[in-house]
C-alpha positions as CSV (number, residue, x, y, z in Angstrom):
1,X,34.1,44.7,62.9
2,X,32.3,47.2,63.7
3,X,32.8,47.4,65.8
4,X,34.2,46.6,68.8
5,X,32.3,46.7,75.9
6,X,32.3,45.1,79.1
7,X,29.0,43.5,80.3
8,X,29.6,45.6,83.0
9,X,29.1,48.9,81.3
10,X,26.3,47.5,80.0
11,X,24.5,46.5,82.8
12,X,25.4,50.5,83.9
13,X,23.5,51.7,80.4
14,X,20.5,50.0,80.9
15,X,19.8,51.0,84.0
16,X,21.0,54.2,83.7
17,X,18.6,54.0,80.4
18,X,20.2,55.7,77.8
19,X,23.2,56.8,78.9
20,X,25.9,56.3,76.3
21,X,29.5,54.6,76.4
22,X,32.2,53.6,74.2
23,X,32.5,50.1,72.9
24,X,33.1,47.9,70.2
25,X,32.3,48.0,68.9
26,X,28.0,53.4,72.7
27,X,27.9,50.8,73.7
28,X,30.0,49.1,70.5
29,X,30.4,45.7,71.8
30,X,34.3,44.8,72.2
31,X,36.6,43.4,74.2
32,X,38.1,44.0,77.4
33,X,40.9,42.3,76.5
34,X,41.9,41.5,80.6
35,X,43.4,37.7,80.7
36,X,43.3,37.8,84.1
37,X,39.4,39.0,84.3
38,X,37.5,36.5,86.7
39,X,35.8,33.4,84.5
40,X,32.1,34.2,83.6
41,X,30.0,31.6,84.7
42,X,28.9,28.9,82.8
43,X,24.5,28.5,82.6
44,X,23.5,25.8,85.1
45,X,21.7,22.9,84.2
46,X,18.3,24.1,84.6
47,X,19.4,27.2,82.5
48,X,20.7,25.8,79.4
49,X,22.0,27.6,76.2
50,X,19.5,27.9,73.7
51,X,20.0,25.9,70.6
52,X,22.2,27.1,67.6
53,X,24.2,30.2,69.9
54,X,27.8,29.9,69.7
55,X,30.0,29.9,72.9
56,X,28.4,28.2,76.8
57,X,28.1,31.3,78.4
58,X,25.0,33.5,79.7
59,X,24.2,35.2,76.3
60,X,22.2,38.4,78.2
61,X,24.3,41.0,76.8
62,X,26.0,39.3,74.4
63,X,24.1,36.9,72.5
64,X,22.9,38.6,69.1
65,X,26.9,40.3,68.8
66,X,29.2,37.3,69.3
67,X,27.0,35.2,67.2
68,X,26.8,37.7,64.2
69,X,30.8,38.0,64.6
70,X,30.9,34.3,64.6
71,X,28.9,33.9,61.6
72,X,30.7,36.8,59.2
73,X,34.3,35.0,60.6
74,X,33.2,32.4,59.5
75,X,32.2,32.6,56.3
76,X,35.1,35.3,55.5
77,X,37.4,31.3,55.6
78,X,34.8,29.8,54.0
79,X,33.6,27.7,56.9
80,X,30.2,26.7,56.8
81,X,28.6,28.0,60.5
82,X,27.4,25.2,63.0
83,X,23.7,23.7,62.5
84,X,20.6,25.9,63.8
85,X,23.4,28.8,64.0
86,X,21.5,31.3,61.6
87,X,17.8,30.3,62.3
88,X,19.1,30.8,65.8
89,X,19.6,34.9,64.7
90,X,16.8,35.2,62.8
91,X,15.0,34.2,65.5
92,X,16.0,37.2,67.6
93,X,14.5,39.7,65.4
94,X,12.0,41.8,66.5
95,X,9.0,42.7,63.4
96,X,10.3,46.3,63.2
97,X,14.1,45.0,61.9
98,X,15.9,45.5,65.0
99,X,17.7,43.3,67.4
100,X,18.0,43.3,70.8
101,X,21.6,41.8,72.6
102,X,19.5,38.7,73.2
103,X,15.7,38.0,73.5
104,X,15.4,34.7,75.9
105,X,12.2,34.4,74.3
106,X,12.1,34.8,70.8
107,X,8.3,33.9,70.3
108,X,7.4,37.0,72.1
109,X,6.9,40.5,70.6
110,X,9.2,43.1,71.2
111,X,7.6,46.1,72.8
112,X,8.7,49.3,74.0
113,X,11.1,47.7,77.2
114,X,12.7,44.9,74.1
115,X,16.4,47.1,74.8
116,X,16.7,47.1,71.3
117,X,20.4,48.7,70.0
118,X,22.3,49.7,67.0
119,X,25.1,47.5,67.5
120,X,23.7,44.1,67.8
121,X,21.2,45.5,64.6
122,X,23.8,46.6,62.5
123,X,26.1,43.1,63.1
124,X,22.9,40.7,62.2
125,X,22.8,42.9,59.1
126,X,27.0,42.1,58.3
127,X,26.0,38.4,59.2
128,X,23.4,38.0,57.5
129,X,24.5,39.3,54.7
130,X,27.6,36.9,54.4
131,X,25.6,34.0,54.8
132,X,23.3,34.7,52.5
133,X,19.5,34.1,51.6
134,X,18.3,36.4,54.2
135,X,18.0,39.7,52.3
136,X,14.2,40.8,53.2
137,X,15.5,40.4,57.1
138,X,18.5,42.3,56.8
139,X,16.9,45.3,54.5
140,X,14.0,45.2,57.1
141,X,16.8,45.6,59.9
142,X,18.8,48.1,57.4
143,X,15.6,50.4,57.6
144,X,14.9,50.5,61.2
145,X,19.0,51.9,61.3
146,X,18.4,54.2,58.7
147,X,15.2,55.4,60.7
148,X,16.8,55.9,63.9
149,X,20.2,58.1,62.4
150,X,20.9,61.2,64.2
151,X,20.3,64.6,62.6
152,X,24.6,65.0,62.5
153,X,25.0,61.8,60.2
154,X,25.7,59.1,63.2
155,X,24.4,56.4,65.2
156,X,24.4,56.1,69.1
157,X,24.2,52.5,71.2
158,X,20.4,53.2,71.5
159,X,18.3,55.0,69.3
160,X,18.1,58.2,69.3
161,X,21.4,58.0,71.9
162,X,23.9,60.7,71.3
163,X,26.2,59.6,68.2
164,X,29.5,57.9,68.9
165,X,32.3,56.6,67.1
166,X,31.7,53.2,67.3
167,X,28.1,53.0,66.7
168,X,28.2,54.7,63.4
169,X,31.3,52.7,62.4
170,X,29.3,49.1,62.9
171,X,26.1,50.7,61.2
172,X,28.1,51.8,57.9
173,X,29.5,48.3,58.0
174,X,26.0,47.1,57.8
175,X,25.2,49.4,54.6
176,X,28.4,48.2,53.1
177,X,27.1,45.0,53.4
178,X,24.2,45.2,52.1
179,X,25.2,47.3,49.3
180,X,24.4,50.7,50.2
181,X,26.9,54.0,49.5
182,X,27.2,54.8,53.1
183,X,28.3,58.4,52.5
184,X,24.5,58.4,50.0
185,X,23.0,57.7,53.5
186,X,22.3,61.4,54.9
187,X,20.1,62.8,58.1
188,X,19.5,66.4,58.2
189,X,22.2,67.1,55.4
190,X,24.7,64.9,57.3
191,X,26.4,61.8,55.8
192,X,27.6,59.2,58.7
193,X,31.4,60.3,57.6
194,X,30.8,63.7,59.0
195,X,29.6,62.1,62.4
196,X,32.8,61.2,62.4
197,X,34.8,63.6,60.6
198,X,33.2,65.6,63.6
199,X,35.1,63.2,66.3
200,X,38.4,63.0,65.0
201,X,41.6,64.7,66.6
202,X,43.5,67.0,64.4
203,X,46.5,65.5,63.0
204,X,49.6,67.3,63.9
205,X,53.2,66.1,64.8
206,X,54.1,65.7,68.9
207,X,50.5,66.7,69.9
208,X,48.5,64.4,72.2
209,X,46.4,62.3,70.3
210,X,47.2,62.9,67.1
211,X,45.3,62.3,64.8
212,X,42.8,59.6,66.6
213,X,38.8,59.5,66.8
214,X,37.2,60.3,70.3
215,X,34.4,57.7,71.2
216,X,32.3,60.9,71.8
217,X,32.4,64.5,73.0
218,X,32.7,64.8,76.9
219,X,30.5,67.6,78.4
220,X,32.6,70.4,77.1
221,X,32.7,69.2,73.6
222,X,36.5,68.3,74.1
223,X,37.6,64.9,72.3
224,X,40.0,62.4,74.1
225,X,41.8,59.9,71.9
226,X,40.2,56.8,72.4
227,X,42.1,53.9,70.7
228,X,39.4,51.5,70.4
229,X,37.2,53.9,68.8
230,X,39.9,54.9,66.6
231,X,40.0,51.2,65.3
232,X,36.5,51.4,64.5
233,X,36.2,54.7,63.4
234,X,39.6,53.8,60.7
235,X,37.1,51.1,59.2
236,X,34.5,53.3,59.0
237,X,35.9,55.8,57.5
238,X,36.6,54.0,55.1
239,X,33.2,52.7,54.3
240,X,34.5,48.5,55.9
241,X,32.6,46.1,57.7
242,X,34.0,43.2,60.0
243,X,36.1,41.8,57.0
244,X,38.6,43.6,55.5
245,X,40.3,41.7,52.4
246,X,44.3,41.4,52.1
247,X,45.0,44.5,49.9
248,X,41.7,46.3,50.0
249,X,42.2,49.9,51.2
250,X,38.5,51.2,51.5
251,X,35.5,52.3,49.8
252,X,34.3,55.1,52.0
253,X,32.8,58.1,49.6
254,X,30.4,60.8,50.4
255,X,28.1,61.0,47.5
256,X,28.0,58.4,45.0
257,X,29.3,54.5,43.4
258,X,32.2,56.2,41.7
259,X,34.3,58.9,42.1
260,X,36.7,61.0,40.3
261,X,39.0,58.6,38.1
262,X,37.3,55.7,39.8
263,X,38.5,56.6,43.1
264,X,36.4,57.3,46.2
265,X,36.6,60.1,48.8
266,X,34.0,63.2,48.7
267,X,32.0,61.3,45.8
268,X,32.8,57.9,45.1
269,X,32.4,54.6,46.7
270,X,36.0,52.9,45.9
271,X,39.3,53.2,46.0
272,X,40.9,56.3,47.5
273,X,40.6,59.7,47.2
274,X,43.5,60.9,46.1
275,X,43.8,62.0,49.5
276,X,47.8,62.1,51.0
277,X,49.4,58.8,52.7
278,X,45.8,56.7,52.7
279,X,47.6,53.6,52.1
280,X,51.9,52.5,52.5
281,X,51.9,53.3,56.5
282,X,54.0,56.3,56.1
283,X,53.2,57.4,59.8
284,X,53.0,61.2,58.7
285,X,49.4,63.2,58.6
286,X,47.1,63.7,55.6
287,X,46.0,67.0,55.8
288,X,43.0,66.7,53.9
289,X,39.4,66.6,55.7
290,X,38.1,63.6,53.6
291,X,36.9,60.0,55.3
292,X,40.5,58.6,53.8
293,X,42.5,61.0,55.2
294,X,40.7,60.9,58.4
295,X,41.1,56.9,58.5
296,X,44.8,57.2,57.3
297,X,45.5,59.8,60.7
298,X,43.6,57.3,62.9
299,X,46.2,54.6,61.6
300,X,48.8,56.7,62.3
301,X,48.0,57.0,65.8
302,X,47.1,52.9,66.2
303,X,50.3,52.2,65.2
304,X,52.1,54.6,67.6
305,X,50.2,53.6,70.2
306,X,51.3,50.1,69.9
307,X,53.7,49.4,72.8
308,X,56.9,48.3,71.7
309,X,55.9,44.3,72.8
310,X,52.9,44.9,70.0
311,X,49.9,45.3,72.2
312,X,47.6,48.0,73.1
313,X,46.7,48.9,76.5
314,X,43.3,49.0,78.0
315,X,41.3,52.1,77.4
316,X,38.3,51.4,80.2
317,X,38.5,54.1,82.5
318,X,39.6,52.9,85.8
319,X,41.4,49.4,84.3
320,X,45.0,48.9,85.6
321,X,47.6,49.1,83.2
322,X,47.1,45.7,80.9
323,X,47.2,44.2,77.3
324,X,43.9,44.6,75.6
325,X,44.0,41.4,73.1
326,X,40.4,42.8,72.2
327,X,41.2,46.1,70.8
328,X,44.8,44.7,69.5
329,X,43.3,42.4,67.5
330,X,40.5,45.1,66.0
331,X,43.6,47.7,65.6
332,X,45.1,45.1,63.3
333,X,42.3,45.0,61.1
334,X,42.4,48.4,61.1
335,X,46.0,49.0,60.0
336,X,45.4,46.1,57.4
337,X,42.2,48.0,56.1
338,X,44.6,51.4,56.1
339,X,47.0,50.1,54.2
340,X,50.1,49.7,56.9
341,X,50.6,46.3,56.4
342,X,53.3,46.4,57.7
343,X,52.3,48.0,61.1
344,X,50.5,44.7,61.2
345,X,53.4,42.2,61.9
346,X,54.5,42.9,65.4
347,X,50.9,43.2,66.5
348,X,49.8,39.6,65.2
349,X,52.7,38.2,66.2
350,X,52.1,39.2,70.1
351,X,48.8,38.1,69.7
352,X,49.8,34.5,68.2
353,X,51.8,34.0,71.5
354,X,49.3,35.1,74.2
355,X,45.6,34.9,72.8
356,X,45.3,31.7,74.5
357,X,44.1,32.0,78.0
358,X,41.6,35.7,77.0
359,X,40.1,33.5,73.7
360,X,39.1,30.6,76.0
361,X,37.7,32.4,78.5
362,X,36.3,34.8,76.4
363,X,34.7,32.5,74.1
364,X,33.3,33.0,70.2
365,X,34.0,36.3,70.0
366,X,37.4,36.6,70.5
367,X,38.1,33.9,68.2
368,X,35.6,35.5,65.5
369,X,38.2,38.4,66.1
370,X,41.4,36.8,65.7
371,X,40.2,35.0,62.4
372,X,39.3,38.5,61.2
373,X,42.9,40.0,62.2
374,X,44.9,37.3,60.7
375,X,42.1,37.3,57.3
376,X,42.7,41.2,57.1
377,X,46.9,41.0,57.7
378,X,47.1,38.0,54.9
379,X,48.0,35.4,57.3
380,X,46.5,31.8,57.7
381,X,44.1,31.6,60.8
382,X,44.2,27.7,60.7
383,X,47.7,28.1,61.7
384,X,47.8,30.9,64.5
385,X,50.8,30.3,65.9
386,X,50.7,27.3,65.3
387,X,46.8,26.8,65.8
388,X,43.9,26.4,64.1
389,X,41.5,29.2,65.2
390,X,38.6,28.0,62.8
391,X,38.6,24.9,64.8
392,X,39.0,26.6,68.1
393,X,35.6,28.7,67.4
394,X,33.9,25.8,65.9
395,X,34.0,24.3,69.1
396,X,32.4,26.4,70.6
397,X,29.8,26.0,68.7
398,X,26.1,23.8,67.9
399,X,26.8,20.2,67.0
400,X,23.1,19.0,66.8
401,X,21.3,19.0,63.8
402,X,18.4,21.4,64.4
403,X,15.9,22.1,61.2
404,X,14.9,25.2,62.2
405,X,15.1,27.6,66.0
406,X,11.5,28.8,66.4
407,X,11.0,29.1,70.1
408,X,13.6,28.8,73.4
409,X,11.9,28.9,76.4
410,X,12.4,31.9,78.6
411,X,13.6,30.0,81.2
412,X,16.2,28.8,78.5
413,X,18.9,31.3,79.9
414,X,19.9,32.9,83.1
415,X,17.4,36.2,83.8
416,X,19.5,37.2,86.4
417,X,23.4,37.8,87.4
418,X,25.2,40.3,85.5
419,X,27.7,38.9,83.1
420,X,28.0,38.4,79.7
421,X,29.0,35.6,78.2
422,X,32.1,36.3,75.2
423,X,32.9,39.9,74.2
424,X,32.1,42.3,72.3
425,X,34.7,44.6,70.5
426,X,36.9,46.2,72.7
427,X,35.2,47.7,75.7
428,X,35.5,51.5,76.1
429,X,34.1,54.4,78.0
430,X,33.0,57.7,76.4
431,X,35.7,60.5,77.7
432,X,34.1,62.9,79.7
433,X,31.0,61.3,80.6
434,X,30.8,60.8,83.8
435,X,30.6,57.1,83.8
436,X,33.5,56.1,85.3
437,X,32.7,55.7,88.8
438,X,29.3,53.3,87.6
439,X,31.2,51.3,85.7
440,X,34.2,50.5,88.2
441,X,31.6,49.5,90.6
442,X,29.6,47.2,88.5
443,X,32.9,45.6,87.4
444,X,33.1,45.2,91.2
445,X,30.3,43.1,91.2
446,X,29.9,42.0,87.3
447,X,32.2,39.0,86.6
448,X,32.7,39.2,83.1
449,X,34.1,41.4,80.6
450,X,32.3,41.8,77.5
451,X,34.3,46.6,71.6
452,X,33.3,45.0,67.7
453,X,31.0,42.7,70.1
């Protein structure tokens, strides 16, 4: 999950059209995890949420993400989602399979200016396959990812976008969900684990970045550590979605269901490879090349980047020097998926004691992500420190009873302003690509902070 950006940077992407950054979940959508970010605004009266979306805020580049992460988090505690919820996100589906971050007007067809994206395509796919019932609309969206891979085995924010670490991690999510061997999913010879085989950091004691996944390339080819796309790249090396299950330690695999004495790695689709240290946390390198040992190094580094309070610091270029809840919360899921259970403990527990200010202002989607921390770690998210955070995102939710969503007016939601309204996965700028200076001045006059939305 995918994840796991800033509405910000979005705003910066689209109207620098095409221009790729790092989220959670390229643009992966994430969360800036900044407590003391400004409130987004809330719609006016005349521009009212549209029926069935989770959280009360303007859903322009957030709407499709925080709902899908709301949906899967919800089912993963077996909580049945809020009425008109999943009519609500089938009914921002374009005909060719792909969603845009939100379509005010669902009744209209998408064209060539629908800013349709990877990320809010591949997490429909993860939501709609928990719910269930919905399998034609998630193999249709399935294929238009599958069309649009890059000819090295990845996925950028927009198609055709150069591949990034976080984009390819959300899209094999959404062929795990559906059933799919990621690794059997190959563009011009290349298998989305070497997209990001290709991205990781070599693994070697007291050097810089050891062993973590770069969002992308800067101009140079160089890599940067990045640690929120090393969360997602950790998951998607080892072939996980949004929900990682207590004990589960991946099903990545190159070539196949099954590999070598049922375990996965260069030809199998469970288990582990037999690659060193996958799973037990021992916070020394695999030196193998496969997508195990790759997500093994990347958990390494999480946990030594953990501060010694638990948290993880903010890795937008520019941000002062802050917690990122977002990307804390996504790293424990990505320790839990790894194996270092352990690593897991501090993490949480900083999180149980200061979620409470981000998650409310942030709305469904940082809820969505605690759930899925505490689910993946083994702990009880109905009592988060003493909280329940299935009710928490349950209240942001629909509470009429709506049959079906088939049409929201377009003046339904805000066309204008520049915020988002929830997060998306842990917001994070591509090293090296120059869109630092864009993005500090649309955070300048963007009021909200948008990962693995």
């Amino acid at each position: 999950m995918n994840v796991r950006r800033s509405a910000a940077v979005v705003a910066v992407l689209a109207a620098t059209a095409g221009v790729g950054t790092g989220l959670g979940t390229g643009f992966a959508p994430a969360a800036l995890a900044d407590d003391t970010a400004p409130n987004a605004p809330s719609a006016s009266p005349s521009q009212a949420i549209p029926t069935g979306l989770y959280g009360s805020t303007d859903p322009k580049y957030d709407g499709v993400w925080r709902q899908s992460l709301t949906l899967v988090a919800l089912d993963a505690v077996d909580e049945k989602p809020g009425a008109g919820a999943v009519d609500w996100l089938l009914g921002q589906q374009c005909a060719n399979g792909a969603f845009a971050a939100y379509r005010p007007d669902p009744t209209a067809q998408c064209d060539a200016k629908t800013a349709v994206d990877t990320n809010s395509t591949a997490a429909a796919v993860q939501a709609l396959a928990a719910v269930g019932g919905h399998d034609a609309q998630a193999e249709r969206a399935v294929g238009w990812l599958k069309d649009n891979q890059n000819d090295d085995g990845g996925w950028g924010f927009t198609a055709g976008g150069p591949s990034d670490a976080n984009s390819t991690s959300v899209v094999i999510g959404a062929l795990a969900a559906v059933g799919e061997a990621p690794g059997g999913q190959k563009k011009a010879g290349h298998s989305p684990y070497d997209a990001l085989r290709a991205l990781a950091l070599p693994c070697a004691a007291g050097t810089e970045g050891s062993g973590a996944f770069a969002y992308q390339p800067d101009k140079k080819g160089g890599l940067a550590a990045n640690a929120d796309a090393t969360a997602a790249a950790v998951l998607g090396s080892l072939g996980e979605g949004f929900v990682v299950d207590t004990g589960k330690t991946g099903d990545s695999g190159e070539n196949g269901d099954s590999g070598e004495n049922g375990d996965s790695g260069e030809n199998g689709d469970s288990g582990n490879s037999g690659s060193s240290g996958t799973t037990g946390g021992a916070a020394e390198c695999a030196g193998g090349t496969s997508p195990e040992d790759a997500a093994h190094n990347g958990a390494v580094y999480l946990a030594g980047a953990l501060t010694s309070a638990g948290y993880l610091k903010s890795a937008l270029a520019g941000a002062e020097d802050q917690p990122d809840l977002g990307n804390t919360a996504d790293a424990v899921v990505a320790l839990a998926a790894a194996g270092d259970t352990d690593a897991t403990a501090k993490p949480l527990a900083w999180l149980e004691k200061n979620y409470g200010p981000w998650a409310a202002k942030s709305g469904p989607a940082a809820y969505a992500q605690l759930i899925l921390a505490a689910h993946a770690a083994g702990t009880d998210p109905r009592d988060f420190g003493g909280a329940d955070l299935v009710a928490q995102l349950t209240e942001t939710g629909p509470a009429r009873d709506v049959a079906d969503y088939s049409s929201v007016p377009s003046d339904d939601t805000a066309d204008g302003g520049g915020d988002d309204g929830g997060i998306a996965t842990g917001v994070v700028l591509g090293a090296g690509l120059g869109l630092a200076a864009l993005a500090g001045a649309a955070l300048t006059r963007l009021t909200r902070k948008r990962r693995r939305t």
